[in-house]
TIRO-2110 file (N, C-alpha, C; in Angstrom, 1 decimal):
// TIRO-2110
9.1, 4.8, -41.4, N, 1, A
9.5, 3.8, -40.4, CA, 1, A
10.6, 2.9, -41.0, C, 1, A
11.7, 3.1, -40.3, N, 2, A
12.5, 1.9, -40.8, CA, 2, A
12.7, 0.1, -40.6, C, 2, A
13.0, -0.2, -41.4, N, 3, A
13.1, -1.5, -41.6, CA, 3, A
14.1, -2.5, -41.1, C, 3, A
15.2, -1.8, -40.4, N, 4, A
16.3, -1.9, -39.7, CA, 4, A
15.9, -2.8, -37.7, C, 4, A
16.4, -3.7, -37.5, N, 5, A
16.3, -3.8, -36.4, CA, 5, A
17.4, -2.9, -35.1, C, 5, A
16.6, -2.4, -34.2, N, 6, A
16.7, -1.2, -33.6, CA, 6, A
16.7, -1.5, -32.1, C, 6, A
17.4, -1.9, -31.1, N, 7, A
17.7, -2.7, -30.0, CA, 7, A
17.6, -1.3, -28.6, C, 7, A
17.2, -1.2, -27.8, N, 8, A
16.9, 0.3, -27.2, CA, 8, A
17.1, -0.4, -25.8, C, 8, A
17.9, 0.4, -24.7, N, 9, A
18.2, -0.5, -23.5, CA, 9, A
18.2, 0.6, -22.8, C, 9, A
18.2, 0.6, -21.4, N, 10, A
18.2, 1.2, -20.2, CA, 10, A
19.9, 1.9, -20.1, C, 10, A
20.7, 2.7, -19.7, N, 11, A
22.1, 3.4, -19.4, CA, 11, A
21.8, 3.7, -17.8, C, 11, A
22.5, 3.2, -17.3, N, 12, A
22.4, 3.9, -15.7, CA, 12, A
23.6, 5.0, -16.1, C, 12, A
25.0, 4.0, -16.4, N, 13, A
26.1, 5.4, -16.4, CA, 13, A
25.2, 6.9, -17.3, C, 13, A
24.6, 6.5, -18.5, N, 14, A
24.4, 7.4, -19.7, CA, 14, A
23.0, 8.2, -18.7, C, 14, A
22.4, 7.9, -17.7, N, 15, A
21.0, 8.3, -17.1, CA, 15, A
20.4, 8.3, -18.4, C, 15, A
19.7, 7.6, -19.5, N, 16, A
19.4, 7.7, -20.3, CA, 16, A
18.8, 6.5, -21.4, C, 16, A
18.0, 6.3, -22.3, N, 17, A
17.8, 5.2, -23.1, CA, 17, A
19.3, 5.4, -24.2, C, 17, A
19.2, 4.1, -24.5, N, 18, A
20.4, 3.7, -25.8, CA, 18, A
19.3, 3.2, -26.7, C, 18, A
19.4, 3.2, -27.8, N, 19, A
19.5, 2.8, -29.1, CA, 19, A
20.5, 2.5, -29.7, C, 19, A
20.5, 0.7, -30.1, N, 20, A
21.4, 0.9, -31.4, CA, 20, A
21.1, 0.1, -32.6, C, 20, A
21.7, -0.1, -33.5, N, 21, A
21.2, -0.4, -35.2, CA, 21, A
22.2, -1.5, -35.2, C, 21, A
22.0, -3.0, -35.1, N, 22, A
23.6, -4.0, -34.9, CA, 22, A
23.7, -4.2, -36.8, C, 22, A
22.8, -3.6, -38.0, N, 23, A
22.6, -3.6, -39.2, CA, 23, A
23.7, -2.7, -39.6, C, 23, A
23.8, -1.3, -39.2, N, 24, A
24.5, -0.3, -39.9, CA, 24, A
25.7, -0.3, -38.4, C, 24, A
26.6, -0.4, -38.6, N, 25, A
28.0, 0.2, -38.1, CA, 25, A
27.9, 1.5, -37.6, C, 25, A
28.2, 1.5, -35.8, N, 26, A
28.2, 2.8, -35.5, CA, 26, A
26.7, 3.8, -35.9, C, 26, A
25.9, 3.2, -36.1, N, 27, A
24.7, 3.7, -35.9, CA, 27, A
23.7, 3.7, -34.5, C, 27, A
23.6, 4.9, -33.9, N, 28, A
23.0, 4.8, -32.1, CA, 28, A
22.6, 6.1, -32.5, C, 28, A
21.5, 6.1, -30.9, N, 29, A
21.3, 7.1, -30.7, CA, 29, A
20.9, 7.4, -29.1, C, 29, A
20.0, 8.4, -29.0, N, 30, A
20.0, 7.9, -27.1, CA, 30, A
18.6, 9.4, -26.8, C, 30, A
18.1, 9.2, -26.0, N, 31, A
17.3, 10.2, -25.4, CA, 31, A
16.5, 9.5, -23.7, C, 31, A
16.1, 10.9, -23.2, N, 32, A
15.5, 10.7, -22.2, CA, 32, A
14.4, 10.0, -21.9, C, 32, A
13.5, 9.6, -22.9, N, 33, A
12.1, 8.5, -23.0, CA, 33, A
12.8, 7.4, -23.6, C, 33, A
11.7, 6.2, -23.6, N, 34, A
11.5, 5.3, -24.5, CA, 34, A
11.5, 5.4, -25.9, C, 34, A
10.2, 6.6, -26.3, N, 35, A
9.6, 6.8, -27.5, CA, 35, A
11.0, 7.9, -28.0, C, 35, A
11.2, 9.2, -27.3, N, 36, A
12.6, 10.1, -27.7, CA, 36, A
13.3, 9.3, -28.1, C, 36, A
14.0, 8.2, -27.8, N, 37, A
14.8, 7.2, -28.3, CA, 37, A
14.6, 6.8, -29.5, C, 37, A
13.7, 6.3, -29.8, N, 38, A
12.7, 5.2, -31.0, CA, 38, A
13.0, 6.6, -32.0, C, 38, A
12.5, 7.6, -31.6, N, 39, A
12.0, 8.7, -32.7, CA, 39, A
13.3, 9.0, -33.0, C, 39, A
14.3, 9.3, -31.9, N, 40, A
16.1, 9.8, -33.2, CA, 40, A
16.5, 8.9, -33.1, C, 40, A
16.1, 7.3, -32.9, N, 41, A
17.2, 6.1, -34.0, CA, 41, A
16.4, 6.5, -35.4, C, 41, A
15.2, 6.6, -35.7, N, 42, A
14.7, 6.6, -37.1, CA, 42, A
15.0, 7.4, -38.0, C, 42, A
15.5, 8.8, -37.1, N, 43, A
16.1, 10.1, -37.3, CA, 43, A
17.9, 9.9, -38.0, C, 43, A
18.6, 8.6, -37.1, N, 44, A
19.3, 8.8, -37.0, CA, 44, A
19.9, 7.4, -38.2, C, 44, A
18.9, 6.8, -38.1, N, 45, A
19.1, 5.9, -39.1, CA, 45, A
18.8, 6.5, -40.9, C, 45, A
17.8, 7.2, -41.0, N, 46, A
17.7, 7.7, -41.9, CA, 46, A
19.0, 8.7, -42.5, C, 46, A
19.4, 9.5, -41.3, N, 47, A
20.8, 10.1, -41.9, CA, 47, A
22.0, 9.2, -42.0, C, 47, A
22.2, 8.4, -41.5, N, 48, A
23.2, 7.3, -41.9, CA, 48, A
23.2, 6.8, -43.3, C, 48, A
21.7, 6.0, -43.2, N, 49, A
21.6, 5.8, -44.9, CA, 49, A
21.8, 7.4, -46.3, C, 49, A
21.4, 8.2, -45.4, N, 50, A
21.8, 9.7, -46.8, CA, 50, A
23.2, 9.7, -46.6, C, 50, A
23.9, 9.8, -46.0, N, 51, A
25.3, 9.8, -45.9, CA, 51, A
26.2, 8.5, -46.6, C, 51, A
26.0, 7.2, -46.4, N, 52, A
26.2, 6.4, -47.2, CA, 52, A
26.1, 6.5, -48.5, C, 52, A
24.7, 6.9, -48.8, N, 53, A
24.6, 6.5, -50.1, CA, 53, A
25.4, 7.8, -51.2, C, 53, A
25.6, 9.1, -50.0, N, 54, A
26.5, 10.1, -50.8, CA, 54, A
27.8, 9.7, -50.8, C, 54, A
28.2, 8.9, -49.9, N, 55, A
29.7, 8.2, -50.0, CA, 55, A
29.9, 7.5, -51.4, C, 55, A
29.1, 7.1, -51.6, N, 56, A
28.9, 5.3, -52.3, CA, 56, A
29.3, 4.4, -51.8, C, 56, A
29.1, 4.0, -50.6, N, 57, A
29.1, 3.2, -49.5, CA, 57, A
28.1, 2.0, -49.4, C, 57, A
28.2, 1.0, -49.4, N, 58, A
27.2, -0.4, -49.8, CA, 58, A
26.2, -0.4, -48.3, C, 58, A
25.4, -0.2, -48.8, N, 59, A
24.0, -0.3, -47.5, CA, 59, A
24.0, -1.6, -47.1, C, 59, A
23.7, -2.1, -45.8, N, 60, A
23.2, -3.2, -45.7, CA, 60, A
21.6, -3.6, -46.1, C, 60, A
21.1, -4.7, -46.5, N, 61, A
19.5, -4.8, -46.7, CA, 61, A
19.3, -5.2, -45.0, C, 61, A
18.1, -4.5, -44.9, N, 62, A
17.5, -4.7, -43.4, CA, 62, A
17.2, -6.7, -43.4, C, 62, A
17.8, -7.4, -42.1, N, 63, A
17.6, -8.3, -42.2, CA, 63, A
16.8, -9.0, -41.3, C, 63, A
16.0, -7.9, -40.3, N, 64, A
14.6, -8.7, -40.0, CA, 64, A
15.5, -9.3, -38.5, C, 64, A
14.6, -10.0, -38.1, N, 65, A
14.6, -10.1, -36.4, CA, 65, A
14.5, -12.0, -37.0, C, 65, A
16.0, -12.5, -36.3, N, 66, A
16.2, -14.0, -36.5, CA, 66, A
15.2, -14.9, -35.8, C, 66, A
15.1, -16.2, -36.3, N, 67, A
13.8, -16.8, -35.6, CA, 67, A
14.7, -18.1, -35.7, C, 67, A
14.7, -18.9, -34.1, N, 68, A
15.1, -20.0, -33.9, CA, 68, A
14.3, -21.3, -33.9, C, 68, A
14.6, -22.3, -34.8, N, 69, A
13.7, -23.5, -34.7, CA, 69, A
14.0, -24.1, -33.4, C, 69, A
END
């Protein structure tokens, strides 16, 4: 499970769920459930990070879900 905050929304144009990662650039994904969704961002987050790290490309650290006083 990743550590990345992972934002998943409704598509009327897409008929479909979105996923995206506002952490890694260009990182989304999309499926026809809720959970399909959840399961290829994790999918899709994980290959992001192997692809980076073969670049040598600077990861971001996961920065957690902001909390307002």
């Amino acid at each position: 499970m990743s550590k990345y905050e992972i934002i998943i929304f409704w598509s009327e144009e897409d008929n479909s769920f979105i996923a995206e990662v506002p952490e890694l650039p260009g990182c989304m994904a999309d499926g026809k459930t809720y959970s399909e969704t959840l399961k290829n961002a994790e999918k899709i987050i994980h290959e992001w990070l192997e692809t980076a790290n073969e670049l040598g490309r600077i990861i971001p650290e996961p920065k957690g879900r902001l909390v307002y006083a």
